[in-house]
SELUM-613292 format. One record per residue: residue number from 1; x, y, z of N, C-alpha, C in turn. Coordinates in Angstrom, 1 decimal. Example, Ala and Ser with C-alpha at 12.3 -4.5 7.8 and 13.67 -1.06 7.14 Angstrom:
2
<node pos="1" n_x="13.2" n_y="-5.7" n_z="7.8" ca_x="12.3" ca_y="-4.5" ca_z="7.8" c_x="13.2" c_y="-3.3" c_z="7.8"/>
<node pos="2" n_x="12.8" n_y="-2.2" n_z="7.1" ca_x="13.7" ca_y="-1.1" ca_z="7.1" c_x="12.9" c_y="0.0" c_z="7.9"/>
***
This chain:
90
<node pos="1" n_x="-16.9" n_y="-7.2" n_z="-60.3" ca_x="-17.3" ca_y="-6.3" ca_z="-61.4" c_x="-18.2" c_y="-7.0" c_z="-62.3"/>
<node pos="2" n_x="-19.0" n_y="-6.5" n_z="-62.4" ca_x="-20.1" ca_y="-6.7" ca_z="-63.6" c_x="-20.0" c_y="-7.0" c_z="-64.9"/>
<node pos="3" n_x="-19.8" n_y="-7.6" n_z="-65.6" ca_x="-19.3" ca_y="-8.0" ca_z="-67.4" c_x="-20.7" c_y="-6.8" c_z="-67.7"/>
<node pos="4" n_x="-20.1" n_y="-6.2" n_z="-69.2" ca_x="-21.3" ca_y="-5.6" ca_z="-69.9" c_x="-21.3" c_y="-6.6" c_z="-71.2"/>
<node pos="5" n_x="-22.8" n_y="-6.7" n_z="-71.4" ca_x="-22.5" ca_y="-7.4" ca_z="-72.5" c_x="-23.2" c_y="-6.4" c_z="-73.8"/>
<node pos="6" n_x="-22.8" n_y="-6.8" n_z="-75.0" ca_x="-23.0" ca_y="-5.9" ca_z="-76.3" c_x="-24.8" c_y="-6.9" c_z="-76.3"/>
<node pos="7" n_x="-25.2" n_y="-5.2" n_z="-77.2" ca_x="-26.5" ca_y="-5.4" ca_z="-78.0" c_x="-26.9" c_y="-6.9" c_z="-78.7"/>
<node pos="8" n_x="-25.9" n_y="-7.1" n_z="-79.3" ca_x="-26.3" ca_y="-7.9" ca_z="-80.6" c_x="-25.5" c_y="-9.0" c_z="-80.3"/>
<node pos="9" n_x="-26.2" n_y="-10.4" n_z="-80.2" ca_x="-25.6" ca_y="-11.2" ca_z="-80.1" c_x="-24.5" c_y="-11.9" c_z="-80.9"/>
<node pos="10" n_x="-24.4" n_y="-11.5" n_z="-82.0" ca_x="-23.1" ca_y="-11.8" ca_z="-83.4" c_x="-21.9" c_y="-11.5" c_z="-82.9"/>
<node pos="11" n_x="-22.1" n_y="-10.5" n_z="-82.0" ca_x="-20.5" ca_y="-9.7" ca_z="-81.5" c_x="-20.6" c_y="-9.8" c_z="-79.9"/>
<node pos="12" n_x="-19.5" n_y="-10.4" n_z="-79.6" ca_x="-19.0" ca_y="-10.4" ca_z="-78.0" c_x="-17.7" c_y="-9.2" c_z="-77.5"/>
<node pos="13" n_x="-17.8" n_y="-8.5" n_z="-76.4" ca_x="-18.0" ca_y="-7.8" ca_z="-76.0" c_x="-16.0" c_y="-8.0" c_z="-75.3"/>
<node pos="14" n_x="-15.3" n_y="-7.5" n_z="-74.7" ca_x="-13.7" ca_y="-7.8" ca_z="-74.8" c_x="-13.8" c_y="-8.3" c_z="-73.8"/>
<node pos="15" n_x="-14.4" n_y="-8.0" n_z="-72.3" ca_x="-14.5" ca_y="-9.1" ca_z="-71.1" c_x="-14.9" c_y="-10.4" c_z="-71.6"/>
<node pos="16" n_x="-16.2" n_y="-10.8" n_z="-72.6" ca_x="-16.5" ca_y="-11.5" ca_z="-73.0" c_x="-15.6" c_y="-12.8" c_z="-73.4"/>
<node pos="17" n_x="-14.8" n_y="-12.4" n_z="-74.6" ca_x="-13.5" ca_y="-13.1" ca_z="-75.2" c_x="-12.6" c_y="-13.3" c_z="-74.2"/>
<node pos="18" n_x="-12.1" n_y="-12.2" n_z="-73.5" ca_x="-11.2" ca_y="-12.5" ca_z="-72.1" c_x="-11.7" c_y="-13.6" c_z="-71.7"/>
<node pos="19" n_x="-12.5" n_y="-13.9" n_z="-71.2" ca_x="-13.4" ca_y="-15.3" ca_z="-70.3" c_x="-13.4" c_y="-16.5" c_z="-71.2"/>
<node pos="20" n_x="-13.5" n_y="-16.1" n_z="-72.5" ca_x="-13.7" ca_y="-17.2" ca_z="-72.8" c_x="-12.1" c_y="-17.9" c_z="-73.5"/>
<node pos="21" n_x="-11.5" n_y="-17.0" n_z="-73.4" ca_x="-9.6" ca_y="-17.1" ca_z="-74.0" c_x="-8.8" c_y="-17.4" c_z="-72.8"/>
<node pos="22" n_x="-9.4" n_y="-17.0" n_z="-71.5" ca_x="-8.6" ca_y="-17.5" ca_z="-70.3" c_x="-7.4" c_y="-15.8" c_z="-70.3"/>
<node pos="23" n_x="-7.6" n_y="-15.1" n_z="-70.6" ca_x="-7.0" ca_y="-14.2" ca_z="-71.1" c_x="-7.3" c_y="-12.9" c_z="-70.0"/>
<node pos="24" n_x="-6.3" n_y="-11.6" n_z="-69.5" ca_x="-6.9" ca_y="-10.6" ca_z="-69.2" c_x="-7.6" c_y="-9.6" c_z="-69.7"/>
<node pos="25" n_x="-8.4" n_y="-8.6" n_z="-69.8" ca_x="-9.5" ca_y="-8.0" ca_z="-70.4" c_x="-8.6" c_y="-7.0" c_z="-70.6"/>
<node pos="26" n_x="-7.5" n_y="-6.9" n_z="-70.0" ca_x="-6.5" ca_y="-5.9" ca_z="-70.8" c_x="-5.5" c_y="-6.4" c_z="-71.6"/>
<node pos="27" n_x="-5.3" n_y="-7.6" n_z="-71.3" ca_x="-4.5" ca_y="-7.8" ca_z="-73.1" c_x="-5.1" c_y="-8.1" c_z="-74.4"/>
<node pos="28" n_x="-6.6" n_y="-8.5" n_z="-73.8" ca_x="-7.7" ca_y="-8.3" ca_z="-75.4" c_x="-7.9" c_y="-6.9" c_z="-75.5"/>
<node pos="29" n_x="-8.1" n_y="-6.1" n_z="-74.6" ca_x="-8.1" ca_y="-4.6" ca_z="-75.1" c_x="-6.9" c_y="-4.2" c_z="-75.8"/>
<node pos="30" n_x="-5.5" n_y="-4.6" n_z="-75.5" ca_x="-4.2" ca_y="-3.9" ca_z="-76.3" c_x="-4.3" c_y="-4.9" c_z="-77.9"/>
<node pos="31" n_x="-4.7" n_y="-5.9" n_z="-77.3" ca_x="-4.8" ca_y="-6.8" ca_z="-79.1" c_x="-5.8" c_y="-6.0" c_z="-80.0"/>
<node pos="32" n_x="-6.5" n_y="-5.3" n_z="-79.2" ca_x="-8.0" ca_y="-5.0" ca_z="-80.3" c_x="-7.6" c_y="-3.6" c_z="-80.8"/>
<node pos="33" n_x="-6.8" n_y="-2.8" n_z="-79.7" ca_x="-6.3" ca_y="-1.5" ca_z="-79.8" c_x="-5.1" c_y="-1.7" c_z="-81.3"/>
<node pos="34" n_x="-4.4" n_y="-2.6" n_z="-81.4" ca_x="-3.0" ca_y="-2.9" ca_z="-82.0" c_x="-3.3" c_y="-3.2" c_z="-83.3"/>
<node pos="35" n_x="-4.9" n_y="-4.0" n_z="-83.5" ca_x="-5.6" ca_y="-4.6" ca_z="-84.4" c_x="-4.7" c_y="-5.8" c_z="-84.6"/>
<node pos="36" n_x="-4.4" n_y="-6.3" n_z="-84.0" ca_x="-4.2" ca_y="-7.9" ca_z="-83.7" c_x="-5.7" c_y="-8.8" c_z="-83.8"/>
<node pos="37" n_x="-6.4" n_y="-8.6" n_z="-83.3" ca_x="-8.1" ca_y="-8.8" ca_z="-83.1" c_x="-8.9" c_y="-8.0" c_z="-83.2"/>
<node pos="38" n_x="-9.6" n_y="-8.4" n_z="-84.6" ca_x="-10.8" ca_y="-7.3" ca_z="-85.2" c_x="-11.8" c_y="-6.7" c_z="-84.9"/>
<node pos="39" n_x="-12.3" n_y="-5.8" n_z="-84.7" ca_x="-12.9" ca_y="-5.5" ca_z="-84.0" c_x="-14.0" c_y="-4.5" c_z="-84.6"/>
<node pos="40" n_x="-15.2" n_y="-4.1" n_z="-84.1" ca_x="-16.0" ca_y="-2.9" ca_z="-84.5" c_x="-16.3" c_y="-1.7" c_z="-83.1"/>
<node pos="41" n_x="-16.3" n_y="-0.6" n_z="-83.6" ca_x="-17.0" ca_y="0.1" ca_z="-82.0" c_x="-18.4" c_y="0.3" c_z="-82.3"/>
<node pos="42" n_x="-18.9" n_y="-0.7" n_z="-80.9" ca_x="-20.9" ca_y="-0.5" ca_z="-80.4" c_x="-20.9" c_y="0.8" c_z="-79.4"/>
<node pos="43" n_x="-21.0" n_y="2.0" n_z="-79.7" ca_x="-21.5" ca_y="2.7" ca_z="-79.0" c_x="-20.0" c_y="3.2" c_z="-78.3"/>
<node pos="44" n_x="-19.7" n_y="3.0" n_z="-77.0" ca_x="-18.2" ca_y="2.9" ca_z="-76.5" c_x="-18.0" c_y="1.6" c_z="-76.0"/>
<node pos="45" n_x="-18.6" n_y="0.9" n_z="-76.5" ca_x="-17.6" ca_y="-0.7" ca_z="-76.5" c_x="-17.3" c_y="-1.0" c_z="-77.5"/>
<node pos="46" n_x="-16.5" n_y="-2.2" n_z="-78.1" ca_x="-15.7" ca_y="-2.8" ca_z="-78.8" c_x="-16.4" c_y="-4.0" c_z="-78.8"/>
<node pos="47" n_x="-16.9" n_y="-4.3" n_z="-80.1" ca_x="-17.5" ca_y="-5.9" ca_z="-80.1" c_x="-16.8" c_y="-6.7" c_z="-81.4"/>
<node pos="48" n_x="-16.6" n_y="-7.5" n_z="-81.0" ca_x="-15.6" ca_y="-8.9" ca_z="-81.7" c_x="-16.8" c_y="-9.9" c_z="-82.4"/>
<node pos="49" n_x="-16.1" n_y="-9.5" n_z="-83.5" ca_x="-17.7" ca_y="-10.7" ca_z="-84.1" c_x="-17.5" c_y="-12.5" c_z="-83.5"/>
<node pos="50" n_x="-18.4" n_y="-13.1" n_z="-83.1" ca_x="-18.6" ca_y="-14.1" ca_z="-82.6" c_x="-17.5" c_y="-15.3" c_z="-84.3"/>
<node pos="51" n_x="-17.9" n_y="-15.0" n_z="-85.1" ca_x="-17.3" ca_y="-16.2" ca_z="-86.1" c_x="-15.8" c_y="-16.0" c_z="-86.1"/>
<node pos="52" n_x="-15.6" n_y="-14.7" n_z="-86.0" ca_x="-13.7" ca_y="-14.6" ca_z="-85.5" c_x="-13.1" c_y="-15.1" c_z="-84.3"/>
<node pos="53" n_x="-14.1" n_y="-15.1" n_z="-83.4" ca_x="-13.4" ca_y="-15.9" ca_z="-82.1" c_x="-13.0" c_y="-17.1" c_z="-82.3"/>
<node pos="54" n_x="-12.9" n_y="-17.9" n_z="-83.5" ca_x="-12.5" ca_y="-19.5" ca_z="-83.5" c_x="-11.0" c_y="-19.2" c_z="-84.2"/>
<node pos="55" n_x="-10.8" n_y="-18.1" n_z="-85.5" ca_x="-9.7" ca_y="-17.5" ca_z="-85.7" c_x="-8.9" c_y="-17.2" c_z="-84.7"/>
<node pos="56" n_x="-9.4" n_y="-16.5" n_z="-83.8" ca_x="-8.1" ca_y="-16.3" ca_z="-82.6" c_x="-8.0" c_y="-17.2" c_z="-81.8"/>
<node pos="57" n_x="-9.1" n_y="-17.9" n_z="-81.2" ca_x="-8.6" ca_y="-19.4" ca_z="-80.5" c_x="-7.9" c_y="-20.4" c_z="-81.2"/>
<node pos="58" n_x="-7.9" n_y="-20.3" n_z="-82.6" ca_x="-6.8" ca_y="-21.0" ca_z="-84.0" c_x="-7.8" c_y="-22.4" c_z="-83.8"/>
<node pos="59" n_x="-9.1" n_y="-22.4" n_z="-83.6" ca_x="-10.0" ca_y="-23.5" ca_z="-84.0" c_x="-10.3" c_y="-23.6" c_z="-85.5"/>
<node pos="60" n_x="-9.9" n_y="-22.5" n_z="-86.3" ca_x="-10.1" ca_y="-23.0" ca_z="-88.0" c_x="-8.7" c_y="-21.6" c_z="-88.1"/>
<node pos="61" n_x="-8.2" n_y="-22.6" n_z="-89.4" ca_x="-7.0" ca_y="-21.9" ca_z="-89.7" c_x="-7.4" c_y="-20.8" c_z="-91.7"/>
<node pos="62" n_x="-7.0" n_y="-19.7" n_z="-91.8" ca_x="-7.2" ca_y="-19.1" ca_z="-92.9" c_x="-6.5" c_y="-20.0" c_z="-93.9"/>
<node pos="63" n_x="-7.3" n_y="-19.5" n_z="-95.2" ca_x="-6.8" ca_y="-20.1" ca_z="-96.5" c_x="-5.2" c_y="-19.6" c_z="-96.5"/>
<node pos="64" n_x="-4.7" n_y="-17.9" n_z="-96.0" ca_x="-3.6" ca_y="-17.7" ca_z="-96.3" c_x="-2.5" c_y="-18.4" c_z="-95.2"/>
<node pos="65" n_x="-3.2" n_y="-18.7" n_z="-93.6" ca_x="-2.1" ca_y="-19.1" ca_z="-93.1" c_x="-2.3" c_y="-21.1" c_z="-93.4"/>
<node pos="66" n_x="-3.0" n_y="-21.8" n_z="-93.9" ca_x="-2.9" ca_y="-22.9" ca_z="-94.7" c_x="-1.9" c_y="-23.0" c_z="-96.0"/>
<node pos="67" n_x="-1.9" n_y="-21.9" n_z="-96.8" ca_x="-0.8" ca_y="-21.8" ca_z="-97.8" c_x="0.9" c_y="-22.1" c_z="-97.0"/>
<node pos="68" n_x="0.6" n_y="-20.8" n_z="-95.6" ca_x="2.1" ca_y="-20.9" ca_z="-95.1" c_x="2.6" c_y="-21.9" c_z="-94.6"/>
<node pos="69" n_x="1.5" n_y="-22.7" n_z="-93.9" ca_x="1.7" ca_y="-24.6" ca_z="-93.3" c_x="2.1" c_y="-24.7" c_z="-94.3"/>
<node pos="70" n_x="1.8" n_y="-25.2" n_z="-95.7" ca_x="1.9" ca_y="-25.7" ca_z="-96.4" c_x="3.3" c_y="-25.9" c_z="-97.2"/>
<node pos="71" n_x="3.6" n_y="-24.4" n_z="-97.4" ca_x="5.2" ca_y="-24.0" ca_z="-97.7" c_x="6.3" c_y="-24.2" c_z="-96.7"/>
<node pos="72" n_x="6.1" n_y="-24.2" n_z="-95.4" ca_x="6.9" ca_y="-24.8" ca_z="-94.4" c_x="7.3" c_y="-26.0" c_z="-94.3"/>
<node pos="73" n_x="6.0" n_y="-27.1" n_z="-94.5" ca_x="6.0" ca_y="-28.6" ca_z="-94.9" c_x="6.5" c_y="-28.9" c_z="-95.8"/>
<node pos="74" n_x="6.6" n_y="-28.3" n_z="-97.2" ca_x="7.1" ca_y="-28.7" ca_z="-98.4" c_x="8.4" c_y="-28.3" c_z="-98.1"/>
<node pos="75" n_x="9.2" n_y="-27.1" n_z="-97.7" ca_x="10.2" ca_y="-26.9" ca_z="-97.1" c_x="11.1" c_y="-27.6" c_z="-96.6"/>
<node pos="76" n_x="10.3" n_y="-28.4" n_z="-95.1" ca_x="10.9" ca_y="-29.6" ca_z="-94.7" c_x="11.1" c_y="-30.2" c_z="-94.8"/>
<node pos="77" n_x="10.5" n_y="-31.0" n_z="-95.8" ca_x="10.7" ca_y="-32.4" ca_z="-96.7" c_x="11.7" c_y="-32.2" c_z="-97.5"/>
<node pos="78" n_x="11.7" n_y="-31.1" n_z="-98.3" ca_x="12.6" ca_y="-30.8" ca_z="-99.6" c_x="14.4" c_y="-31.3" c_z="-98.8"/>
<node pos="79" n_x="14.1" n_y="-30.1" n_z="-97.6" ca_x="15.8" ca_y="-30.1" ca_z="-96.9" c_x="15.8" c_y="-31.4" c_z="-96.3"/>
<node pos="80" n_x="15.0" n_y="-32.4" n_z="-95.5" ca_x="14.9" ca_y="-33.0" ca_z="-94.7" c_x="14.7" c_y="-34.4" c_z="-95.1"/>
<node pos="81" n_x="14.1" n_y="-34.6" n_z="-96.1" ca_x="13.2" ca_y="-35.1" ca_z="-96.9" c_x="13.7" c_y="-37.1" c_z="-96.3"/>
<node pos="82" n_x="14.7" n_y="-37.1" n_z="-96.8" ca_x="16.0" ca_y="-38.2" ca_z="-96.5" c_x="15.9" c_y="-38.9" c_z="-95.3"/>
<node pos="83" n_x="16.4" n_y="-37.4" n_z="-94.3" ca_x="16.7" ca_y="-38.0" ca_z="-92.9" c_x="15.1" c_y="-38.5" c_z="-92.2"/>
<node pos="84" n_x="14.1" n_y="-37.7" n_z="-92.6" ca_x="12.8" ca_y="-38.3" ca_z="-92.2" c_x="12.4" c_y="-39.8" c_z="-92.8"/>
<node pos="85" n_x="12.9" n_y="-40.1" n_z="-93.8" ca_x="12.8" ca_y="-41.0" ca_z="-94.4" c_x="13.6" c_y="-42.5" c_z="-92.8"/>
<node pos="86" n_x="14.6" n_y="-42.1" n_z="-92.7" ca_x="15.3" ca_y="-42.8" ca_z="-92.2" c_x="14.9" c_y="-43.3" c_z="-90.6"/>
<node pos="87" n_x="14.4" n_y="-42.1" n_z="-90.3" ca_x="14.2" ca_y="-42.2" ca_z="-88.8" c_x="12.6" c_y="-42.7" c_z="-88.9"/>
<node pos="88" n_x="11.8" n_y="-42.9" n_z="-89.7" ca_x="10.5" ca_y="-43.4" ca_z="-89.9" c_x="10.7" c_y="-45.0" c_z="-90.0"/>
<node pos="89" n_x="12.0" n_y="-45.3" n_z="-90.7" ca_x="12.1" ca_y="-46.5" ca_z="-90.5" c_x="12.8" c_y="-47.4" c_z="-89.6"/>
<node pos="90" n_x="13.1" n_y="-46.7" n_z="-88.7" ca_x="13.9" ca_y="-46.9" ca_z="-87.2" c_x="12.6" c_y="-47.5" c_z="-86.1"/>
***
């Protein structure tokens, strides 16, 4: 089967991302449908802007999910804080 590819190079195309996610072109279609993965409609395709593809491969993390690391880790320490202490020096 033939890949179509979108107009505009900024935005890649859902087989596109499939290929490049290792992913089926039907479970990027149900993420994009779900809005799991952002998306715009070209015409009757669905194009995924090229700078979000690193967001969903989690090659750069958002300011808000960096807050959540962040609260998780302080979290751990707080409860943990001690016994990590201890096993560091083991």
């Amino acid at each position: 089967m033939k890949e179509k590819k979108t107009t505009n190079n900024q935005y890649l195309s859902i087989p596109e991302v499939a290929s490049i996610l290792g992913m089926s072109r039907i479970s990027i279609y149900k993420k994009v449908k779900s809005g799991d993965i952002k998306s715009i409609k070209i015409g009757r395709e669905y194009g995924i802007p090229r700078f979000y593809l690193s967001n969903i491969s989690g090659n750069t993390i958002t300011s808000a999910r960096k807050k959540k690391i962040n609260r998780a880790v302080d979290r751990t320490i707080k409860e943990y804080g001690e016994l990590l202490r201890r096993l560091g020096n083991e």
